[in-house]
C-alpha positions as CSV (number, residue, x, y, z in Angstrom):
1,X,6.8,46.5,-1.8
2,X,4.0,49.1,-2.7
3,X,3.0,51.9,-0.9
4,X,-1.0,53.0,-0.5
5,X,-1.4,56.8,0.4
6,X,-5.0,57.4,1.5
7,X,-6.2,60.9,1.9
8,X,-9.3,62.8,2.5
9,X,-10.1,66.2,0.1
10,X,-12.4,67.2,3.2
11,X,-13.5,67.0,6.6
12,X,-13.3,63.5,7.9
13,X,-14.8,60.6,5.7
14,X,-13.3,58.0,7.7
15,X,-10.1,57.6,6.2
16,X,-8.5,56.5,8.8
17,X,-10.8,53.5,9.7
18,X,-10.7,53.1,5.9
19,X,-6.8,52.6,6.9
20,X,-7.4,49.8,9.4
21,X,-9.8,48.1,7.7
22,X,-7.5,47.6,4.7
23,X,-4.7,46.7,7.1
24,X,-7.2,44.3,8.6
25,X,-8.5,42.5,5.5
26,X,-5.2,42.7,4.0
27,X,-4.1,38.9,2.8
28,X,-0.3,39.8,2.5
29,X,2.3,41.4,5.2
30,X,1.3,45.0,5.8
31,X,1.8,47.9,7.9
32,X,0.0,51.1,8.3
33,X,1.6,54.0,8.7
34,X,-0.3,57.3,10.8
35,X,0.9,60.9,9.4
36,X,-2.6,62.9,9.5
37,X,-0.9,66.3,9.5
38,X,-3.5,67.9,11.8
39,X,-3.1,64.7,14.5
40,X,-3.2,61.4,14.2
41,X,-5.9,59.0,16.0
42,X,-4.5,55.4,15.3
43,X,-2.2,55.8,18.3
44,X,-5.8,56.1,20.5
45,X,-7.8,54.0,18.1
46,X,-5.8,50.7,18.8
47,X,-3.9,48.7,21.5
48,X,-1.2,46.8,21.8
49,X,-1.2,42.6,21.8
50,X,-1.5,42.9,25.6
51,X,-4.3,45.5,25.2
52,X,-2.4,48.6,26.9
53,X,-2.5,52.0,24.9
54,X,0.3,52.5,21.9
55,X,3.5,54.4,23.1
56,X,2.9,57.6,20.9
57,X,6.9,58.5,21.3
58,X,7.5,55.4,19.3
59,X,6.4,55.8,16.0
60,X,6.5,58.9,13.3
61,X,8.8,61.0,16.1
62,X,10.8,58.2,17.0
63,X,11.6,57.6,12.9
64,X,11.7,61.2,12.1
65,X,14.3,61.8,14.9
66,X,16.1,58.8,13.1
67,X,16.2,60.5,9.6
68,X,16.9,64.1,10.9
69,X,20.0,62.5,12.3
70,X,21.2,60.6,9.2
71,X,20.8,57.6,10.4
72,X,22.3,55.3,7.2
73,X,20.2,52.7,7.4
74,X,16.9,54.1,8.9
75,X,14.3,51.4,8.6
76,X,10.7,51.8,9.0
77,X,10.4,48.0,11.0
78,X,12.6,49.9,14.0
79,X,9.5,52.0,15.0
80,X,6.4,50.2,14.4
81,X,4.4,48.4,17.2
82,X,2.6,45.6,17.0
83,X,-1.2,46.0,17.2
84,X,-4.2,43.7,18.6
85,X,-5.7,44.0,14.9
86,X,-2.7,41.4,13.7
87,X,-1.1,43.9,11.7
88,X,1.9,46.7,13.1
89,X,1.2,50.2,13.2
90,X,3.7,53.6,13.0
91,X,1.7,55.5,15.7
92,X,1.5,59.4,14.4
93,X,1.6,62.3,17.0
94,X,-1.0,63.9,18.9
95,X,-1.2,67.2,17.6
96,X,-0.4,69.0,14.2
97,X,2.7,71.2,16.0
98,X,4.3,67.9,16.7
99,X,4.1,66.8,13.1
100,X,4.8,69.9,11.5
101,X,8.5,69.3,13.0
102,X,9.1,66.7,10.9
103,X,11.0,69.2,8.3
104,X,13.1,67.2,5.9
105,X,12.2,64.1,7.5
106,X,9.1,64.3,5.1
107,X,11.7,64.2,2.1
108,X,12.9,61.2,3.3
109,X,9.4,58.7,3.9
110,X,8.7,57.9,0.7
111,X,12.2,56.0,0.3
112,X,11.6,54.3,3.9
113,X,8.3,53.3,3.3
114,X,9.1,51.9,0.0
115,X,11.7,49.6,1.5
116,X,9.6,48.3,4.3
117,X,9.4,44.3,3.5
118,X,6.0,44.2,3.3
119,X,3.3,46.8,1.6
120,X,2.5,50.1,3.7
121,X,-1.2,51.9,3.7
122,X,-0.5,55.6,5.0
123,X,-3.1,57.8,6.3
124,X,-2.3,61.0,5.0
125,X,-6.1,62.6,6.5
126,X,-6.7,66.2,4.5
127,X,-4.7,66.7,1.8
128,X,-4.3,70.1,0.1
129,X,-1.8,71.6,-2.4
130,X,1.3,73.0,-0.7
131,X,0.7,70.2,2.4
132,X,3.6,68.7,4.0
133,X,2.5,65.3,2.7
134,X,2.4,65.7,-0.6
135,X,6.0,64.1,-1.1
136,X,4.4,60.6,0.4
137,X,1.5,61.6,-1.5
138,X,2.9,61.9,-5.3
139,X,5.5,58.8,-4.6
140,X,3.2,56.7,-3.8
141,X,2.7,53.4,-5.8
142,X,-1.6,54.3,-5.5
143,X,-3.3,57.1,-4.3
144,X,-6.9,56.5,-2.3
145,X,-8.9,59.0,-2.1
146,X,-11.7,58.5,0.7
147,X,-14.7,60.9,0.1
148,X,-18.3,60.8,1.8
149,X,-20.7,61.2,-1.2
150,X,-22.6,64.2,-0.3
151,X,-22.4,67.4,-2.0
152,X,-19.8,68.7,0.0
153,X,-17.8,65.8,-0.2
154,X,-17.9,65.5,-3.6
155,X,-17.3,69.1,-5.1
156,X,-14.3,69.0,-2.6
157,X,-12.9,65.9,-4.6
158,X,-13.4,67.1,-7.8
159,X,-11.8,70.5,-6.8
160,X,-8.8,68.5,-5.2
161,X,-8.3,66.2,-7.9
162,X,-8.2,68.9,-10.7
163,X,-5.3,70.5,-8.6
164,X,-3.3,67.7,-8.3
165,X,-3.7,66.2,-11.6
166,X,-1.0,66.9,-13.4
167,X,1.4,66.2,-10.4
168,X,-1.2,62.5,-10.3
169,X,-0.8,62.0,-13.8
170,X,-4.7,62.8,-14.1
171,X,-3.9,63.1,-17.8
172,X,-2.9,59.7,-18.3
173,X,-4.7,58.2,-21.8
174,X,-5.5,55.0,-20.5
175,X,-5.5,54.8,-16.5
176,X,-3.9,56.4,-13.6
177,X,-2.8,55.9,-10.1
178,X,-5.6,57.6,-8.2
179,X,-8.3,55.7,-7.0
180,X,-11.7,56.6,-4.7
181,X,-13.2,55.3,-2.1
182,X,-16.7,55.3,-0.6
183,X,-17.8,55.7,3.0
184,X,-21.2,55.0,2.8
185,X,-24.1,52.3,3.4
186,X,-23.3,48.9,1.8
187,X,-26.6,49.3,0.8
188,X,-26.1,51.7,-1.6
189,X,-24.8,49.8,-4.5
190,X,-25.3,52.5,-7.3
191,X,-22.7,54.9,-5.5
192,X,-19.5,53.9,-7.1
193,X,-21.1,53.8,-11.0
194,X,-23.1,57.0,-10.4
195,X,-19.4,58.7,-9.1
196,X,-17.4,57.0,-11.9
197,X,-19.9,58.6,-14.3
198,X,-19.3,62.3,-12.8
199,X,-15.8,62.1,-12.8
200,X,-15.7,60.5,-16.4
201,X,-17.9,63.3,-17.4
202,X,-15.0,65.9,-15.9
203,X,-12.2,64.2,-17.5
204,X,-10.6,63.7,-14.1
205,X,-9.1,60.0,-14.8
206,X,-9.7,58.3,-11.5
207,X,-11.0,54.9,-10.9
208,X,-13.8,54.3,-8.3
209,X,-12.7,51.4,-6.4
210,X,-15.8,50.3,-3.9
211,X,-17.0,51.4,-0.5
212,X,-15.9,51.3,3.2
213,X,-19.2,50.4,5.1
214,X,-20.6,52.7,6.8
215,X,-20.9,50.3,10.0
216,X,-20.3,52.0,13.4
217,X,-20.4,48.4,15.2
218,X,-17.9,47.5,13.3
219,X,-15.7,50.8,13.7
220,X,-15.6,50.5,17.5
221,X,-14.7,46.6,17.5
222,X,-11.6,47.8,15.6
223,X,-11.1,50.5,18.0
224,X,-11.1,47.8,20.9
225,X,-14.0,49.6,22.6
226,X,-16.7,46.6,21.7
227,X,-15.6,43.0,21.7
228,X,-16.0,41.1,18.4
229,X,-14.2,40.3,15.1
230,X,-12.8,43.0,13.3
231,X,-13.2,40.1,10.3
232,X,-16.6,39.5,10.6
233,X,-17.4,43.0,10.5
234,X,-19.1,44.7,7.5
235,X,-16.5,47.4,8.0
236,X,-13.6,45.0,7.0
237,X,-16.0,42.1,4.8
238,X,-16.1,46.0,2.6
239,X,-12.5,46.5,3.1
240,X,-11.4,42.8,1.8
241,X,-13.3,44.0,-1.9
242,X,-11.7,47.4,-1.8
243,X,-8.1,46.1,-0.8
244,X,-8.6,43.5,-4.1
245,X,-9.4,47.2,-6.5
246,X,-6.5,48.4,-4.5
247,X,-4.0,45.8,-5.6
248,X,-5.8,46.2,-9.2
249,X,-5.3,49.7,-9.5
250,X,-1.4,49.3,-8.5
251,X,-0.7,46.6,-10.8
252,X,-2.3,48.5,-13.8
253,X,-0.7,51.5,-12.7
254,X,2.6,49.6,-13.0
255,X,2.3,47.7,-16.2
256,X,1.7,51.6,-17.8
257,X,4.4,52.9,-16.3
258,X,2.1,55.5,-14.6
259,X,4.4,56.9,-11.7
């Protein structure tokens, strides 16, 4: 099934809520997968079906300890957990020492997530040339980028996208792989043509796919610390238009042959 990497160029756009609101407005069988390098928060941001915390040994550790050992038939459905958002979860580690002992494993995720029997969104948080990531990253099926659209946010996409295009297929005549994101209000409808325009006007060939609300009620009744619907939220209602781009994006991606 396909595989969804979604990364930040900067700071912290919300990527990973961006993460569990696709998970959550999902309409097929999906996982999401947490391997921020600096530390991941999904393993505090959700709970389990009985509500209890995640077990954070049972997840990326758990299936990198698999891999490093040559496990023959290491399978990404042996370390996910179940979450009270209806969708499973690999829980990432704590801090960025942890993750950093991955090694080789990180060789080895693409192929693992790309067998999983359903499709995988994997927060990748900051990516940068040279990161540990970047296998996940380039094998991925789509790329997200999830950018704030300040200055800041924006000159560091632009910067991060030049220096991955050719490894992105930036070049590509007629589309590419790469999409953006939008954390902003859902009020501001002219974000995603006013971006498209900029990064037409660069050359840098990546689609702007929609906005993730800006909508902090929404955020903490995915997080479990307010009681609602995640589904009724403007957080995932966002998410369910972005997830439809998503699935857009890969299948144009694959009809070109743009891997």
């Amino acid at each position: 099934m396909s595989v969804v990497a979604l990364a930040s160029a900067k700071g912290s756009p919300g990527t990973t809520m961006a993460a569990l609101a696709l998970g959550a407005a999902w309409d097929s069988d999906v996982a999401v997968a947490d391997l921020d390098p600096v530390g991941g928060d999904i393993v505090w941001r959700t709970r389990d079906l009985a509500g209890e915390p995640l077990d954070p040994d049972h997840g990326v550790l758990s299936l990198a300890a698999a891999a490093r050992r040559g496990a023959t038939e290491t399978t990404l459905g042996d370390h996910l957990q179940e979450c009270s958002l209806g969708f499973p979860v690999l829980a990432g580690v704590p801090s960025p020492e942890q993750l950093a002992g991955l090694g080789s494993a990180w060789t080895q995720l693409p192929q693992i997530f790309s067998s999983y029997a359903g499709d995988v969104l994997v927060d990748l948080g900051r990516v940068v040339p040279g990161s540990a990531s970047l296998p996940v990253l380039l094998q991925a099926d789509a790329v997200v980028f999830v950018v704030r659209p300040d200055l800041e946010g924006v000159a560091q996409l632009r910067t991060r996208l030049r220096g991955l295009a050719d490894a992105l297929g930036l070049d590509h005549p007629r589309t590419s792989r790469v999409g953006v994101a939008v954390t902003t209000s859902y009020r501001d409808t002219g974000v995603v043509s006013d971006l498209q325009r900029l990064l037409d006007a660069e050359g840098l060939r990546a689609r702007v796919l929609g906005i993730v609300a800006d909508d902090d009620k929404g955020a903490r009744i995915l997080c479990s610390t307010r009681v609602g619907d995640p589904r009724k939220t403007l957080l995932v209602r966002s998410a369910r238009s972005l997830a439809d781009q998503v699935r857009t994006l890969i299948g144009d991606a694959a009809r070109l042959g743009v891997m």
